[in-house]
PAPA-845650 format. One record per residue (C-alpha): residue in three letters; residue number from 1; y, z, x; chain. Coordinates in steps of 0.2 Angstrom, whole numbers. Each point is the difference from the previous one (the first is absolute). Layout:
# residues N
resn, resi, yy, zz, xx, chain
ALA, NUM, Y, Z, X, A
...
***
This chain:
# residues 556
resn, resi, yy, zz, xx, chain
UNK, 1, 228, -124, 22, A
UNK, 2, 16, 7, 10, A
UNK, 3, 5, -13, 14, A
UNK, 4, 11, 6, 14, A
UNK, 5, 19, -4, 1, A
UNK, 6, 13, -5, 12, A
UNK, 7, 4, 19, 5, A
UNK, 8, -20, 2, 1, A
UNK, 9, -5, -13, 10, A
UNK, 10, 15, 3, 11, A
UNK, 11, -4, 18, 3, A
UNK, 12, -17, -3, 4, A
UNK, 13, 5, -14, 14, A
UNK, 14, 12, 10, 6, A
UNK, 15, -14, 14, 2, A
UNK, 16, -13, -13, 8, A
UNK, 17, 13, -7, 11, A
UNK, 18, 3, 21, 7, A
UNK, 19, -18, 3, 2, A
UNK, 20, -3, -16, 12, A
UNK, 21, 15, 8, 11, A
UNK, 22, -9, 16, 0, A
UNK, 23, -18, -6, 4, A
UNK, 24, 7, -9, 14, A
UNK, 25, 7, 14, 7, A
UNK, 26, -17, 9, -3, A
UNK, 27, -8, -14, 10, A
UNK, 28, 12, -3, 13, A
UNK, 29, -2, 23, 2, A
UNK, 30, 16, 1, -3, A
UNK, 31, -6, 12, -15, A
UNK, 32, -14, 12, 2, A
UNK, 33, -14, 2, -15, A
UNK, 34, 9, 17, -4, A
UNK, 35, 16, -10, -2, A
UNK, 36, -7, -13, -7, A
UNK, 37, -9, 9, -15, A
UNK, 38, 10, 4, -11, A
UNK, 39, 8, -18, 0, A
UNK, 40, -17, -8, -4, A
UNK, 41, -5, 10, -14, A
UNK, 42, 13, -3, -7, A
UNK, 43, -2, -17, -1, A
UNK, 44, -20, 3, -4, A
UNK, 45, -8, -1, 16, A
UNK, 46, -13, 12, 5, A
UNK, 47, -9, 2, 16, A
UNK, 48, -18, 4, -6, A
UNK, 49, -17, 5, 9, A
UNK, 50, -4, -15, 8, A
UNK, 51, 19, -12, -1, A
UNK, 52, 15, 0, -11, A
UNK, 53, -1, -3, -20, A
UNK, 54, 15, -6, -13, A
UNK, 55, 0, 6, -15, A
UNK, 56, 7, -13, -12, A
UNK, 57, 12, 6, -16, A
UNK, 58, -9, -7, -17, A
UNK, 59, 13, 9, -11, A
UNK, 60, -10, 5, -17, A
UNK, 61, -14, -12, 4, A
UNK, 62, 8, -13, -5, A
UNK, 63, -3, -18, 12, A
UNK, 64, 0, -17, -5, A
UNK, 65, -10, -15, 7, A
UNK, 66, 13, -7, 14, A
UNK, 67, 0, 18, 6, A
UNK, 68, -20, 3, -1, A
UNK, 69, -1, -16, 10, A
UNK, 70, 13, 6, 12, A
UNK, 71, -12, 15, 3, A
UNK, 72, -11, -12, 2, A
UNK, 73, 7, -9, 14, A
UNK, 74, 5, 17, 11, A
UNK, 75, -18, 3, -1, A
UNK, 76, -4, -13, 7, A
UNK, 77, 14, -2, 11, A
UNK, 78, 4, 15, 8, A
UNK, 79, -16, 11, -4, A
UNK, 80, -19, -1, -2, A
UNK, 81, 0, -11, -14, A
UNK, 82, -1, 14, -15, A
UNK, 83, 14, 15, -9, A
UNK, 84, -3, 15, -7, A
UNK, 85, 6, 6, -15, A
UNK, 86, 2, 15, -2, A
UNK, 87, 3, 16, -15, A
UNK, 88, 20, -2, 3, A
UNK, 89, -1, -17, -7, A
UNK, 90, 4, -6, 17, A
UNK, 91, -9, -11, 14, A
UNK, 92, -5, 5, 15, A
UNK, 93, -3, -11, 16, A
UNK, 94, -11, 9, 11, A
UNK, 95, 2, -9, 21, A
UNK, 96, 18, -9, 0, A
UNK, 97, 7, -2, 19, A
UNK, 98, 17, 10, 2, A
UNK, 99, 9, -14, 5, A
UNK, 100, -6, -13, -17, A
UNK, 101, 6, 12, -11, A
UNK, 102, 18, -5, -1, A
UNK, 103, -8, -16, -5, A
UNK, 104, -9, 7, -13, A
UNK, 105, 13, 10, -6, A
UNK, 106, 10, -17, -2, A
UNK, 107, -15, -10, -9, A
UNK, 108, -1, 15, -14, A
UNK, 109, 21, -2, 0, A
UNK, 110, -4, -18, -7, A
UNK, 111, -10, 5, -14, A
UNK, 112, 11, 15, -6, A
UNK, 113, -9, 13, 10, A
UNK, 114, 2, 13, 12, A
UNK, 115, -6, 16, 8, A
UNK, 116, 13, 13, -2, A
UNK, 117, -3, 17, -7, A
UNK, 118, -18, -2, 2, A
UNK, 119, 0, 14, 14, A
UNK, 120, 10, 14, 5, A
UNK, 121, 6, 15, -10, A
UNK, 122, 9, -10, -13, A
UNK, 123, -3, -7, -16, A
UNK, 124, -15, -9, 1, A
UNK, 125, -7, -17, -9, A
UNK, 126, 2, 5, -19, A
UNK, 127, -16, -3, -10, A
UNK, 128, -3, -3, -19, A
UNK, 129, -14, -5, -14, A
UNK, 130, -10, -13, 9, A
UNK, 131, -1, -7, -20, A
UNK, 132, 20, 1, 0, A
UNK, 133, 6, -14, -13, A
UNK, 134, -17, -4, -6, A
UNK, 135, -10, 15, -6, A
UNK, 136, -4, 2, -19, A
UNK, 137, 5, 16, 3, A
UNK, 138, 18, 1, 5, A
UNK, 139, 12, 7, -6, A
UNK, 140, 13, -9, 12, A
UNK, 141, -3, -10, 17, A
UNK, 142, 4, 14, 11, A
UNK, 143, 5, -14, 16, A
UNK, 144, 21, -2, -3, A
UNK, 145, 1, 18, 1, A
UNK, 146, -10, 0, 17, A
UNK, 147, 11, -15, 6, A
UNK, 148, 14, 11, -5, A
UNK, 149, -7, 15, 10, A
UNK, 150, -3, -13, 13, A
UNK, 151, 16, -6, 1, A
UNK, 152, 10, 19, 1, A
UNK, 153, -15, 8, 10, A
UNK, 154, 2, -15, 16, A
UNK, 155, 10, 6, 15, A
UNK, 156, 10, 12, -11, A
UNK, 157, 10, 10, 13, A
UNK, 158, -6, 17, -8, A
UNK, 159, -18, -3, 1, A
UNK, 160, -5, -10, 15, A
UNK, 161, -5, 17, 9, A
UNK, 162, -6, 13, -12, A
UNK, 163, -11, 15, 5, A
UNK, 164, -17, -11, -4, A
UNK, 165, -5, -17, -8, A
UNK, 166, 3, -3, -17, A
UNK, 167, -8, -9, -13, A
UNK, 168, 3, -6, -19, A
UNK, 169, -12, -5, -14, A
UNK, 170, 4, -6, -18, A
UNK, 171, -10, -7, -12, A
UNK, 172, 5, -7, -18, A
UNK, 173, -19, 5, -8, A
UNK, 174, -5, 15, -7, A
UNK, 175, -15, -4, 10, A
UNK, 176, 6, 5, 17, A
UNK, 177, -9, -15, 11, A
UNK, 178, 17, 6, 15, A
UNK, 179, -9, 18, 4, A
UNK, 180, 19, 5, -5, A
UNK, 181, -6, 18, 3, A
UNK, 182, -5, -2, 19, A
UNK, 183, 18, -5, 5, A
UNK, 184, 15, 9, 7, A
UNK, 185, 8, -5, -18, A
UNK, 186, -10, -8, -13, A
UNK, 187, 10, -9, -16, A
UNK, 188, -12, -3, -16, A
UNK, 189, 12, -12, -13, A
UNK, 190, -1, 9, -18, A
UNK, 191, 10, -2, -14, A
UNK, 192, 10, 13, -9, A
UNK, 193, -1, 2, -21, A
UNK, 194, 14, -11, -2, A
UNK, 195, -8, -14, 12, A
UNK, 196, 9, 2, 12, A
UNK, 197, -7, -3, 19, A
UNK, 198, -3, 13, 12, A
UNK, 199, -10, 11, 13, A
UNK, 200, -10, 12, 3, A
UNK, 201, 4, 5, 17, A
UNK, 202, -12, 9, 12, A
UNK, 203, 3, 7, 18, A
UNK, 204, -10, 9, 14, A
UNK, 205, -16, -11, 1, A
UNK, 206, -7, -6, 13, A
UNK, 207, -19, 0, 6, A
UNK, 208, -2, 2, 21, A
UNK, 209, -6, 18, 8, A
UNK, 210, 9, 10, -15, A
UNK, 211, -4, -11, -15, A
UNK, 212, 11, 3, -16, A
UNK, 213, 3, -8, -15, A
UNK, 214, 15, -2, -7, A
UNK, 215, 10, 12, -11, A
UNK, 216, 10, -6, -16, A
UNK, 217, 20, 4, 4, A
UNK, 218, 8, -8, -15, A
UNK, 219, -12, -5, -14, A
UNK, 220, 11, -14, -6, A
UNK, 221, 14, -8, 9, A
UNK, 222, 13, -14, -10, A
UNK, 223, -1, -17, 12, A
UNK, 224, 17, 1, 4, A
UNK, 225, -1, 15, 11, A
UNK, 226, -15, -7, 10, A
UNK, 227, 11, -3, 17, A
UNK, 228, 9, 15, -3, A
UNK, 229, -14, 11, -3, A
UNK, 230, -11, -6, 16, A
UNK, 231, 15, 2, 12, A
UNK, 232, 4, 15, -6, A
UNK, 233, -20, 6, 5, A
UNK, 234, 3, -10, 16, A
UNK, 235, 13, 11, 4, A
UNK, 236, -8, 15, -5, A
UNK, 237, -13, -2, 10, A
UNK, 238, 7, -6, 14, A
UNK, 239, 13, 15, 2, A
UNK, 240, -18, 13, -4, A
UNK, 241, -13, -10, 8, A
UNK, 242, -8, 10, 16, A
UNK, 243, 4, -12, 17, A
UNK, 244, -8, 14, 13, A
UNK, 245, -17, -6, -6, A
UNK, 246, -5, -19, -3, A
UNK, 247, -16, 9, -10, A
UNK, 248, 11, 9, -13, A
UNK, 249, 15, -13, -3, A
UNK, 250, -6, -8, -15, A
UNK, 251, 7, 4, -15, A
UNK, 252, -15, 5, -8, A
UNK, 253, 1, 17, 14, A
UNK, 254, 19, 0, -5, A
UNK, 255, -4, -1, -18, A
UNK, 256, -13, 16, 3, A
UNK, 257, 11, 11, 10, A
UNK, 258, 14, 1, -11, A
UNK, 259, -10, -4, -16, A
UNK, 260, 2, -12, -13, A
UNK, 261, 12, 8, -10, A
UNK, 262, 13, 5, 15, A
UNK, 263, -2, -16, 5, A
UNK, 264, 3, -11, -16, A
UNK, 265, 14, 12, -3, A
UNK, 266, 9, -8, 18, A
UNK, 267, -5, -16, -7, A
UNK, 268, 10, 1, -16, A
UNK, 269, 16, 8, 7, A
UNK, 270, 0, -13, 14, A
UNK, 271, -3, -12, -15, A
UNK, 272, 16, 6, -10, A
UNK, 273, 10, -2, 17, A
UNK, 274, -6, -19, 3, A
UNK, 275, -2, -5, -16, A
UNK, 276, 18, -6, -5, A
UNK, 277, 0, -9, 15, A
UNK, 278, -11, -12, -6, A
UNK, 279, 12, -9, -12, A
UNK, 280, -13, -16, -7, A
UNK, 281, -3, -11, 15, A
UNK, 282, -18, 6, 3, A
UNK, 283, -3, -4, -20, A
UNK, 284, 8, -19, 2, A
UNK, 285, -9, -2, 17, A
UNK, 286, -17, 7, -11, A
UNK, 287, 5, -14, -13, A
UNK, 288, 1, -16, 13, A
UNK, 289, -17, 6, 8, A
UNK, 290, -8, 0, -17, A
UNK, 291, 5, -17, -4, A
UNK, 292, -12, -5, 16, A
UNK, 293, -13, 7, -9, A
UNK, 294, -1, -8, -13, A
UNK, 295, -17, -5, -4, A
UNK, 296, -8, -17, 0, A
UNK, 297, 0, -15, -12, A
UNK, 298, -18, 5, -5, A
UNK, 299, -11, -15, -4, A
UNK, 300, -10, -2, -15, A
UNK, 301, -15, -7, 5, A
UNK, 302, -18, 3, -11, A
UNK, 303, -12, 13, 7, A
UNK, 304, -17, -9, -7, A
UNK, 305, -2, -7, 17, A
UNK, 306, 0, 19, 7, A
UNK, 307, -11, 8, -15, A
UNK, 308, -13, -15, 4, A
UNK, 309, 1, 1, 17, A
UNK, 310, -4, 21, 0, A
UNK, 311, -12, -3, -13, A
UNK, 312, -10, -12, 12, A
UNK, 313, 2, 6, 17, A
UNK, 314, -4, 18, 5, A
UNK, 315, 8, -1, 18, A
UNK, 316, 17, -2, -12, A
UNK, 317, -4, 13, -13, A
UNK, 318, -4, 13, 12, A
UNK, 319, 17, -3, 10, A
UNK, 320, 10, -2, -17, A
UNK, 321, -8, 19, -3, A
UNK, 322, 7, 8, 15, A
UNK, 323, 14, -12, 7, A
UNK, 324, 11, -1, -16, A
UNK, 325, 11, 10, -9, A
UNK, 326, 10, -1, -18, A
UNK, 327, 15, -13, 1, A
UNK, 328, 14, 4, -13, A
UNK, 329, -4, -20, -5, A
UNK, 330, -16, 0, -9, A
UNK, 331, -3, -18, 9, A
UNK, 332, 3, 6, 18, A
UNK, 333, -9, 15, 10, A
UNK, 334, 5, 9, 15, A
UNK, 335, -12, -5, 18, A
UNK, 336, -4, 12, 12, A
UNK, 337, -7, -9, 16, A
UNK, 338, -10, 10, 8, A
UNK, 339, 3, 5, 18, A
UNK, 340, -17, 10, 1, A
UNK, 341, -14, -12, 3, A
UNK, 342, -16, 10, 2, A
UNK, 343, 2, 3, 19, A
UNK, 344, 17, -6, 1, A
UNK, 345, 15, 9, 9, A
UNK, 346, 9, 8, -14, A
UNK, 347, 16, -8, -2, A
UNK, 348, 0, -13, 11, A
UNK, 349, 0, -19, -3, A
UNK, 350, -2, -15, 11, A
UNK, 351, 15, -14, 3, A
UNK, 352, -10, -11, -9, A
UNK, 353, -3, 14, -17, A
UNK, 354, 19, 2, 2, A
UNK, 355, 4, -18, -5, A
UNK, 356, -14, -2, -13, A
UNK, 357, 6, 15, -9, A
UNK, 358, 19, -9, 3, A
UNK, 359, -8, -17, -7, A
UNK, 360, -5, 10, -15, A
UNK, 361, 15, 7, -4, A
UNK, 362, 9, -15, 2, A
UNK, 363, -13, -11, -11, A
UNK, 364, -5, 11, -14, A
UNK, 365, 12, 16, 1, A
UNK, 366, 19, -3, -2, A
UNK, 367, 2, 3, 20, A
UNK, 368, -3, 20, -1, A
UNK, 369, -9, 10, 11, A
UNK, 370, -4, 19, 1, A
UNK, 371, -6, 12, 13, A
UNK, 372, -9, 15, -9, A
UNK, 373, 1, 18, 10, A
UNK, 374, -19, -2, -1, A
UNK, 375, 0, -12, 13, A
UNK, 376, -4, -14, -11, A
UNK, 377, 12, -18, -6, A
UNK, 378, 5, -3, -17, A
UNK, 379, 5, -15, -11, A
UNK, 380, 8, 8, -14, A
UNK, 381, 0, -15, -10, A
UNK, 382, -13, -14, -4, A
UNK, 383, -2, -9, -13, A
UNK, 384, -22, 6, -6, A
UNK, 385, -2, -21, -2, A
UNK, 386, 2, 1, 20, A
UNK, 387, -10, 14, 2, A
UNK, 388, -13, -12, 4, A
UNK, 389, 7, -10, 14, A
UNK, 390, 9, 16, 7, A
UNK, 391, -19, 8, 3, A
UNK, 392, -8, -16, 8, A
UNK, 393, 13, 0, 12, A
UNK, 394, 2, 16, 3, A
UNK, 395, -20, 1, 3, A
UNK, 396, 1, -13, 9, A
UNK, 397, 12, 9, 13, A
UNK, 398, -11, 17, 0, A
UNK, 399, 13, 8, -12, A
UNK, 400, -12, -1, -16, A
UNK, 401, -7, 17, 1, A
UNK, 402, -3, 10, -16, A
UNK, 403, 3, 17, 4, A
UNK, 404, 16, 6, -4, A
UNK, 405, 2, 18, -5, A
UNK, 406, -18, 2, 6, A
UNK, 407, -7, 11, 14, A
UNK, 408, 2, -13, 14, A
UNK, 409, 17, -3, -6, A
UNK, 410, 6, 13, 12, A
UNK, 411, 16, 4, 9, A
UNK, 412, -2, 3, 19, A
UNK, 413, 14, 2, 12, A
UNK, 414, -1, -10, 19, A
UNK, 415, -6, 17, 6, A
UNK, 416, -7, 0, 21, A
UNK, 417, -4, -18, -1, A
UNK, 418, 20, -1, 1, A
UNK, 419, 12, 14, -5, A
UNK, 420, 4, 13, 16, A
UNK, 421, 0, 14, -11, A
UNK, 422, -18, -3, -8, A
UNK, 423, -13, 13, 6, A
UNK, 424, -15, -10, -9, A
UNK, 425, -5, -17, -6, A
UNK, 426, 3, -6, -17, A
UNK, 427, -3, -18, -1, A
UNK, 428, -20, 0, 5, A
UNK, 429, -1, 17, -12, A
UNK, 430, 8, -12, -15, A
UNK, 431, -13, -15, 6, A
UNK, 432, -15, 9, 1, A
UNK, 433, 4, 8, -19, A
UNK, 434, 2, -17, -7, A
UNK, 435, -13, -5, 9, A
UNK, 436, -14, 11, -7, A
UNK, 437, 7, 2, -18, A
UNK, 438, 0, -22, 0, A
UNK, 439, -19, 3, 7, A
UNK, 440, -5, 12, -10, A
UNK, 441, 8, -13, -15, A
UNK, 442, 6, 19, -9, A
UNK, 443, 20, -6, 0, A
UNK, 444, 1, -5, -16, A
UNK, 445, -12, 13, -8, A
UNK, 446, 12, 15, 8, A
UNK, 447, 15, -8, -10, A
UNK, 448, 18, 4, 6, A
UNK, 449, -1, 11, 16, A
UNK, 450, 14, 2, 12, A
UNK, 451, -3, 5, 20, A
UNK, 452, 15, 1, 10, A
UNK, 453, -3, 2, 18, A
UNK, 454, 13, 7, 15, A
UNK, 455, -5, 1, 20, A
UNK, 456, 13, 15, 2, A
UNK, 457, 9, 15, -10, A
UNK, 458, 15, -14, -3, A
UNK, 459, -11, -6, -16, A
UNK, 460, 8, -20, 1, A
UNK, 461, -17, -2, -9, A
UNK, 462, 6, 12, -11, A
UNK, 463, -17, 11, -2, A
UNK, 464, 7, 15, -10, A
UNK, 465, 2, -11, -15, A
UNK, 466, -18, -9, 0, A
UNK, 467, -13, 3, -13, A
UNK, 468, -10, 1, 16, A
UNK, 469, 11, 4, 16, A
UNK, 470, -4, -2, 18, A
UNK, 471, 10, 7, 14, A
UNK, 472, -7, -4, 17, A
UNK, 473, 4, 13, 14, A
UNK, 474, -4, 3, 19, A
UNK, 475, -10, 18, 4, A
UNK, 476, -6, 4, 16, A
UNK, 477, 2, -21, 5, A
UNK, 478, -9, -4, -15, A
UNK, 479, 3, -12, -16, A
UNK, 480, -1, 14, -15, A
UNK, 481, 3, -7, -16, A
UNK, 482, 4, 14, -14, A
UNK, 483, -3, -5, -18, A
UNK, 484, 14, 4, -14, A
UNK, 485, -5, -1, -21, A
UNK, 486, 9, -2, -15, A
UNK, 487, 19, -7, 6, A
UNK, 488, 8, -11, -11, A
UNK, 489, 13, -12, 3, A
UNK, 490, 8, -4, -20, A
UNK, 491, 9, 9, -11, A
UNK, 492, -11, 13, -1, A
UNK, 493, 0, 3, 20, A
UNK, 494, -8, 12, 11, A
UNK, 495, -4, 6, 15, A
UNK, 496, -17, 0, 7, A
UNK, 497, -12, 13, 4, A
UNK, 498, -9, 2, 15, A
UNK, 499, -17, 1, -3, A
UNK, 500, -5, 9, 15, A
UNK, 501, -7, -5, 18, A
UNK, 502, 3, -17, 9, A
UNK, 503, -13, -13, 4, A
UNK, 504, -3, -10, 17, A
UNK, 505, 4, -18, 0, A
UNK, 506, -19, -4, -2, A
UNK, 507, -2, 14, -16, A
UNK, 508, 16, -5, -10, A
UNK, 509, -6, -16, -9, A
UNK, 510, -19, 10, -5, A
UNK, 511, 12, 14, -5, A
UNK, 512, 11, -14, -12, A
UNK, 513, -17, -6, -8, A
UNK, 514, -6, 18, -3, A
UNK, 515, 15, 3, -10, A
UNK, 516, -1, -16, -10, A
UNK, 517, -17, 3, -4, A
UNK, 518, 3, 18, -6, A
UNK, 519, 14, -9, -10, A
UNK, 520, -9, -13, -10, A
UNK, 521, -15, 12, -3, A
UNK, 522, 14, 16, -7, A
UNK, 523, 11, -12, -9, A
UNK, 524, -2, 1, -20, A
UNK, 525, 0, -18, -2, A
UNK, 526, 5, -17, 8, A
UNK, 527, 17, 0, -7, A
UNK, 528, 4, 18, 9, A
UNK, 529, 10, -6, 17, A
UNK, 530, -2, 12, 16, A
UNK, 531, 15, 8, -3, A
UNK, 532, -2, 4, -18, A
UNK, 533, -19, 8, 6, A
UNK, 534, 6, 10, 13, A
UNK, 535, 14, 9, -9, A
UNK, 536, -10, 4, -17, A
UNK, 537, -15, 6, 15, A
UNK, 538, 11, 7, 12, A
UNK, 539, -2, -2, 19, A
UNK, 540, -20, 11, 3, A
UNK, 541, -11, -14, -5, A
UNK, 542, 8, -11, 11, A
UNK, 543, -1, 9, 14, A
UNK, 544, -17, 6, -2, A
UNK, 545, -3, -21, 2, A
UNK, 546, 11, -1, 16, A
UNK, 547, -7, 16, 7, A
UNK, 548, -18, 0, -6, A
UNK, 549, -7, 14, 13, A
UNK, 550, 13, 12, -5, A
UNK, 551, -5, -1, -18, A
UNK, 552, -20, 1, 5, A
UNK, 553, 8, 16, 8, A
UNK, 554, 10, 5, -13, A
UNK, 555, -15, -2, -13, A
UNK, 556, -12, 11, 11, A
***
């Protein structure tokens, strides 16, 4: 993995070092919070509903033990003693004082890690394939070309202030596990006839009050034009996009007024300006960054332990049916450590879960960590005759949970209990699902199922692409929680559709189990997911389950 060099560990002191001076001033009132704004999100620092939160940068993901350890110790340190992790990749510590974070700012500067870029209207944390490097699937690890973006995108001059936040997905599979199509630009890694590497590159997504996905602007675009290509959007947008409204600043709004094709045809002919400009130190950089990428000396170690071990102990077979994935080694498998234990928080994890998972990496998986957009951790490679061990321990630290991909795998966002913008809860609502479903003992039966859950029209929980979305909103001083069906966050993504009224807080979990009933009576076998049901039935028989006294009305 990409370790920091002299000119980044420099630039980020040097930045640590300017954000003490201006949190001392912001103590001492020689800067008001109006002044002081601006200058802490930029360095990640928000102040939230009930005290400040910092956002740490996990660019694509990507962590290795020292660093989760380091989390660890700001946890405990300078916090309550836990981090979220959140659908940017990133961590999030929810109650730091004002006057520690300098200090923590310098105890992520020792591990190679930073805050920058994670707010503001800039480029934000660039996320890629949680799977990057290890998936069977791949048609190239995606992560040097976001450590490229990385690189270019940080405190470049042109587009520290652009009209709104900005935010870049890629994903080497042609099984987008990015959600490359909710971003301001998505990048999807292809290769041409001849075999040569590429992109299909997307613009205009974004979910929030006006959910759009993204559109295709160029279908295939060479590698070496990558940098030129996206500053050359940059620049479009940031000339076009709206700045007299906050609400229609994205490019997705910039994208629909002037339309695709006027658009993409700004894009190209800034791209014909700039390109020459561009004369090959982008592609060498590319090169370097690749090289510390290069994958692990995989071991070769026999997996008759891991056969015997699944064959005997049904605790381990039913996790190794959720929680792994294909490895391109045969001998090794992809983990997904479950962040979702059945009443759980989503996405958070104790000091003490931070540094098992760190152990594990360390011990039994080359020192490689992942944070996945759906709020869970990864090791992207193990050895199966670990698998074992790597279970027991993880068990052990209430990590062992076998539900991934299931219907209390969910992703909530911090909604009331934290975020000022939230105008309903969305932690107790994710609880309570997982909750009944675990009682109810109906998890595994349903098969794969995903609820994404947001507290406001800002969608952080990203509702609009759930099987099963749920956006929490405040009418008349009420929680109302309004139900979306059919969203889709792969490839083949959609948007959502609103199935009709929304519930009270007491009503929305009886409302979830209606629909998952009506689901496994109407589906034409085991093997036919949610999704795959509601799009060969369309949306009426689900909504005759959620609204049942409107159908008995209907039907008189």
């Amino acid at each position: 993995m990409y370790r920091y060099s002299d000119f980044d560990e420099a630039f980020v002191r040097a930045r640590v070092a300017q954000f003490r001076d201006q949190v001392a001033r912001r103590l001492s009132g020689a800067l008001t919070e109006d002044e002081f704004k601006p200058l802490r999100l930029m360095n990640g620092l928000y102040l939230q509903l009930h005290a400040y939160m910092l956002r740490v940068a996990i660019p694509y993901g990507t962590l290795s033990a020292r660093q989760m350890r380091q989390l660890a110790l700001i946890a405990e340190r300078w916090d309550k003693g836990y981090g979220h992790f959140t659908t940017r990749q990133n961590v999030q510590f929810n109650w730091p004082r004002l006057q520690d974070v300098p200090d923590i700012l310098d105890a992520l500067a020792d591990v190679g890690m930073h805050a920058i870029q994670t707010s503001g209207n800039c480029i934000r944390n660039v996320t890629a394939d949680h799977f990057a490097g290890a998936a069977a699937d791949e048609i190239a690890d995606p992560r040097p070309v976001a450590e490229l973006i990385r690189q270019w995108s940080t405190d470049h001059p042109e587009f520290s202030f652009l009209p709104r936040k900005f935010k870049i997905a890629v994903t080497g599979s042609p099984n987008d596990r990015a959600v490359t199509r909710a971003h301001d630009i998505g990048l999807r890694m292809l290769r041409d006839g001849s075999g040569a590497a590429g992109f299909e590159v997307s613009v205009g997504g974004g979910l929030g009050r006006t959910p759009m996905l993204g559109q295709v602007i160029r279908p295939f675009l060479p590698e070496a034009d990558l940098l030129p290509y996206l500053e050359a959007v940059l620049q479009t947008y940031n000339a076009a996009g709206r700045r007299d409204n906050k609400y229609k600043a994205r490019i997705k709004i910039t994208v629909f007024e002037h339309g695709l094709a006027a658009f993409r045809d700004e894009v190209e002919t800034r791209f014909a300006e700039i390109r020459p400009e561009f004369r090959g130190a982008d592609r060498a950089l590319l090169a370097e960054i690749r090289a510390a990428f290069a994958p692990p000396a995989f071991a070769r170690l026999p997996v008759g332990g891991f056969e015997a071990a699944r064959a005997r102990d049904g605790a381990f077979r039913a996790w190794c049916a959720t929680n792994l994935a294909p490895h391109r080694e045969g001998d090794h498998a992809i983990v997904t450590i479950s962040l979702k234990a059945h009443g759980a928080t989503p996405g958070d994890a104790t000091a003490a879960q931070m540094r098992v998972m760190a152990d594990l990496a360390e011990r039994y998986a080359y020192d490689e960590l992942r944070v996945s957009h759906e709020q869970n951790i990864v090791l992207p490679h193990v050895p199966k005759a670990h698998l074992p061990a790597v279970f027991d321990a993880l068990a052990a630290a209430g990590l062992g949970t076998a539900n991934i991909g299931l219907i209390s795998d969910i992703i909530a966002c911090p909604g009331m209990d934290y975020c000022a913008l939230a105008t309903a809860r969305s932690i107790p609502v994710a609880q309570a699902i997982a909750q009944r479903f675990a009682a109810l003992d109906l998890e595994h039966a349903i098969g794969p199922m995903k609820i994404k859950i947001s507290g406001c029209i800002n969608a952080c929980g990203h509702h609009h692409v759930g099987h099963i979305g749920i956006l929490g909103l405040e009418k008349a001083g009420v929680e109302s929680y309004q139900i979306t069906l059919g969203g889709d966050a792969t490839e083949l993504a959609a948007i959502g559709e609103r199935a009709g009224p929304g519930f009270a807080h007491d009503e929305i979990v009886p409302a979830i189990e209606r629909l998952v009933r009506a689901y496994l009576a109407l589906r034409a076998g085991p093997d036919e997911t949610f999704l795959a049901a509601f799009r060969r039935l369309g949306p009426a028989p689900f909504r005759a389950a959620l609204y049942p006294e409107e159908a008995r009305r209907d039907a008189a």
